[in-house]
N, C-alpha and C positions, 0 to 999 in steps of 0.2 A: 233221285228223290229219296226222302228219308222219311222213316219212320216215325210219326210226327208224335209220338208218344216215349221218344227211346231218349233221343239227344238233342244237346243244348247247344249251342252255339254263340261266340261271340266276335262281334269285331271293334276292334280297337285303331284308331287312326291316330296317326303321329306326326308330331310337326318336324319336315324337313329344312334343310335350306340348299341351295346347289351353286357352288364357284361358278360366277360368271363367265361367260366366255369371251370378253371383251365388245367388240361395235358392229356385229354381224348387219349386213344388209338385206333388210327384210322390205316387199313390195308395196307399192302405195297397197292400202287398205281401206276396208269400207269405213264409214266415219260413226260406226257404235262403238261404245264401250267397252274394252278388255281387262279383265284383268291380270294387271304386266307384274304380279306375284305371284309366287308360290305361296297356295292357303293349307289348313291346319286345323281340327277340330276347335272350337273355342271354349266346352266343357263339356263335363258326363251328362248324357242323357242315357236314358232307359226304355226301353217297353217289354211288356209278358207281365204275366204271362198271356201269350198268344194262340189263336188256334194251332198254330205249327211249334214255335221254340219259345223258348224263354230267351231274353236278348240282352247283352249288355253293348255300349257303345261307348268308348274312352278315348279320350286324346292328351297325352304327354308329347315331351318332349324326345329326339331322336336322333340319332345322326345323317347326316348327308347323303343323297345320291342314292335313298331307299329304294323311291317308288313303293310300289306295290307288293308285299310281301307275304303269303298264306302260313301262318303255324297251326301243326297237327299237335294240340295239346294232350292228345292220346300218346302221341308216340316221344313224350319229351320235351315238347316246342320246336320239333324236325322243320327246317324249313323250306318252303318251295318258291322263288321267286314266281312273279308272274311276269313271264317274258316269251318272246316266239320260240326260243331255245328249249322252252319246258313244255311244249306242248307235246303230248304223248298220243291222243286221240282225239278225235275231233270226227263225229258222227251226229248219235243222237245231240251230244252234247260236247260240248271242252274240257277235256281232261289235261292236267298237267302231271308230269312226274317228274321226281329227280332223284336217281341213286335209286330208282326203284318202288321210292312210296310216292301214292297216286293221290289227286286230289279234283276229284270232278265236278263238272256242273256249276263251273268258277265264272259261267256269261252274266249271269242277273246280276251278279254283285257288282261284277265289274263295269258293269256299263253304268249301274246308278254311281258309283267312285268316279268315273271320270266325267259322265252327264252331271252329274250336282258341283263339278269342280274340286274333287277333290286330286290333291298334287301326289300325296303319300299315306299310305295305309299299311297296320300289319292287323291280316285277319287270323281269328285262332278259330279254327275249326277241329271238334274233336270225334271226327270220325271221316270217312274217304268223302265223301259229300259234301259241300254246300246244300243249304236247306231251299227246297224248292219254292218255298213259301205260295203264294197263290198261282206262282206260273207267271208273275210279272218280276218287276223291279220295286213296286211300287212301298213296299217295306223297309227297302232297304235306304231307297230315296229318303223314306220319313224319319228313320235313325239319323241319316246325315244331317236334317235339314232341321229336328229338334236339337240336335247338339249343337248344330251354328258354325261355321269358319271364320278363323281370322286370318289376316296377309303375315305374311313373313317376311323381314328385310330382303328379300333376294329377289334376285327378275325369274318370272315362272321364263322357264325350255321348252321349247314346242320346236314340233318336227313339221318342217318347211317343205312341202312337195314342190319339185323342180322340174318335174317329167312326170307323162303320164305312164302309167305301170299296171300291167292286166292280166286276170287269171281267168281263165276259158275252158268248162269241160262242156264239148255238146252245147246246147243251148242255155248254158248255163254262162253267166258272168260275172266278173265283179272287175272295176278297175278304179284306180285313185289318181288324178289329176291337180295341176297347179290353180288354187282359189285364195280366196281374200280370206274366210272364214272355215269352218269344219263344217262340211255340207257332205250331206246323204239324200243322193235321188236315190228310190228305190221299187222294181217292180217282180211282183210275184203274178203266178198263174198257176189253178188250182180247180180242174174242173169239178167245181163244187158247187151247187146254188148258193151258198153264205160267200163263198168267194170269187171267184171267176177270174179274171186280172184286175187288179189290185195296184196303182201306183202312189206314193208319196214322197215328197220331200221336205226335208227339215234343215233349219239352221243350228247347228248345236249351240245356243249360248242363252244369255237372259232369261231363263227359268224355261225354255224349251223344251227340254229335258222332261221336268216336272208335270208341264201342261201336259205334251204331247205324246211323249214315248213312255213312261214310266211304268204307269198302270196294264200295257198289252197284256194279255197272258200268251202265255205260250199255246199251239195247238197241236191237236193229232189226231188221225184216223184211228175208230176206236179197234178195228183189226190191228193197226201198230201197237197201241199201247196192252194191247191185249198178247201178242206175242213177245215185247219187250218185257211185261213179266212175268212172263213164261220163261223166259230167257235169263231171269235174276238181273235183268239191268236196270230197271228201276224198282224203288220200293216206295211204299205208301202215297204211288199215286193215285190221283181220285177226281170227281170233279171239282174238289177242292182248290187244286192246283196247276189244271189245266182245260180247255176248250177240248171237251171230244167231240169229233164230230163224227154223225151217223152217215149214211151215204145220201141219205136227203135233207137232214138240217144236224142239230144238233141234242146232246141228252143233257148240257147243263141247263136247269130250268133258270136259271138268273138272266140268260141274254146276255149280248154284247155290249161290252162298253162303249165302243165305238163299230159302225157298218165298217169300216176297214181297220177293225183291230188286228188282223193278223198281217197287212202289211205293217204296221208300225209296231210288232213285236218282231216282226224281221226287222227292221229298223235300232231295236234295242239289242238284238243279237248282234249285231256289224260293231255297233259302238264298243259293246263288251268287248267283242274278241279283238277288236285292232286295238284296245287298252291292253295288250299285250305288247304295242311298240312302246312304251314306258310315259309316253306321255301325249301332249292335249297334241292334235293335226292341225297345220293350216292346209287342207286339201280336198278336194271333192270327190267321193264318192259316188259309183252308178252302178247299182246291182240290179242283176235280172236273173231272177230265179236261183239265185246263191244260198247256200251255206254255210256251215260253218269248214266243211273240208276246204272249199276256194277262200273263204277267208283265207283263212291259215295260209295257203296257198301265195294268196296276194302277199300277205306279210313279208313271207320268205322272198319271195320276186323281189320287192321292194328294197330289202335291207341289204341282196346282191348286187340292185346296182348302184351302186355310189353316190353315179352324177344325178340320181331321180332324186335328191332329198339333202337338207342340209340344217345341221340343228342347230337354232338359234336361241338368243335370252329378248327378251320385251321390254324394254327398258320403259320406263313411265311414260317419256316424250314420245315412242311410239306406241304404248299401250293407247293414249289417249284418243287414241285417234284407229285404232283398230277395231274390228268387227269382236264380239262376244264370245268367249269360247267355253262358256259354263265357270 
């Protein structure tokens, strides 16, 4: 969390394109709409100033095979991919490093990047944080969604699950299996009166994203956040930017967005962090009581074993007939 008074932040997204991979065989699929491009911001938009940051949002053109890319415009334009290989911690939140410089708190952005559909991004953050902004995604979604995407001549890559693949600590889970679409069942348990167990599932595609996960905020026991800055690991948070919760309700007086908003910001956490495999899943998703450590977790599992997964291109003829995948 950042000092919503110090720094500014911006992200800029840039149009890719990626070499085909010839006639890959991909499974009958549902009969909605994909789309079998890689997309690309369509122009500058703007917002700020805001309660948290001043914001720019830009889209030029880029070279190939970026994905994801975070620059610390403090330090240079240093760069840190966003990939499983750069993840450094994964607790409170997802830190990446590379060579040493760290760049944390990289879940909210990431999940609205690849829930709004976007293919390739380079973020310039100029300080070790991502801006926490309310505790959701929900800002970052609206930068993407004022600037607009266009398609790119090339077939969007998506990664094909072929086997199912699972991460297990205690009663904890998370695993990813062969599906039509990018699917997240998901169940939390939280002995809390606001919460108790908690399940939902989503399809990611067709403005899913926007309707249903975007806006979660993030939450916490207000003893956590209260020894978290005791401990210098967040700053300027508040009820601003997150659901505290007391041991019998809560101290944000605004209320919930939704009666299960904190399962479906676990929901926006998953999405983020697997946007660490580089791009959109055909596979499904079922967590029970996860993190972001078993994220991480599953990732690594997954990219081990070979035979679980196989990436392929979307050609129109079978985009057209494919499930949505934001």
């Amino acid at each position: 969390m950042l000092d919503r008074n110090r720094h500014s932040f911006r992200i800029r997204l840039q149009g890719m394109r990626l070499a085909p991979l010839g006639s890959p065989l991909v499974p009958a699929l549902a009969n909605e709409s994909i789309e079998p491009h890689q997309r690309t911001p369509n122009n500058t938009g703007r917002i700020g100033p805001s309660p948290w940051h001043r914001f720019a949002y830009r889209g030029s053109a880029a070279p190939p095979d970026t994905g994801y890319v975070f620059r610390r415009t403090d330090l240079g334009g240093f760069e840190i991919p966003a990939t499983v290989e750069s993840v450094a911690h994964c607790s409170y939140a997802t830190t990446l490093m590379r060579t040493g410089v760290m760049l944390s708190t990289v879940e909210h952005l990431l999940s609205a990047l690849r829930g709004c559909g976007v293919d390739n991004a380079y973020v310039e953050v100029d300080n070790l944080e991502v801006p926490i902004m309310d505790g959701s995604a929900e800002a970052f979604a609206e930068m993407i969604e004022s600037a607009g995407l266009v398609d790119q001549p090339t077939a969007r890559r998506v990664l094909l699950v072929r086997e199912k693949v699972s991460a297990v600590s205690g009663n904890r889970s998370i695993s990813i299996e062969p599906a039509d679409a990018y699917e997240i069942d998901c169940v939390i348990d939280f002995p809390h009166p606001l919460i108790g167990v908690q399940h939902r599932s989503v399809t990611l595609g067709n403005g899913s994203f926007a309707r249903e996960i975007a806006s979660a905020r993030t939450f916490g026991f207000i003893e956590e956040v209260e020894a978290l800055r005791r401990a210098n690991l967040i700053r300027g948070g508040s009820l601003d930017n997150a659901i505290v919760l007391t041991r019998d309700g809560m101290l944000n007086e605004t209320g919930l967005r939704w009666s299960d908003e904190f399962v479906r910001h676990k929901i926006l956490d998953i999405i983020g962090d697997l946007a660490l495999l580089g791009m959109p899943l055909l596979g499904r998703v079922k967590a029970e009581r996860s993190g972001h450590l078993l994220h991480a977790a599953l990732m690594a599992s997954l990219l081990r074993n070979r035979a679980a997964w196989e990436i392929v291109d979307l050609p129109a003829s079978i985009g057209a007939r494919a499930p949505a995948l934001a």
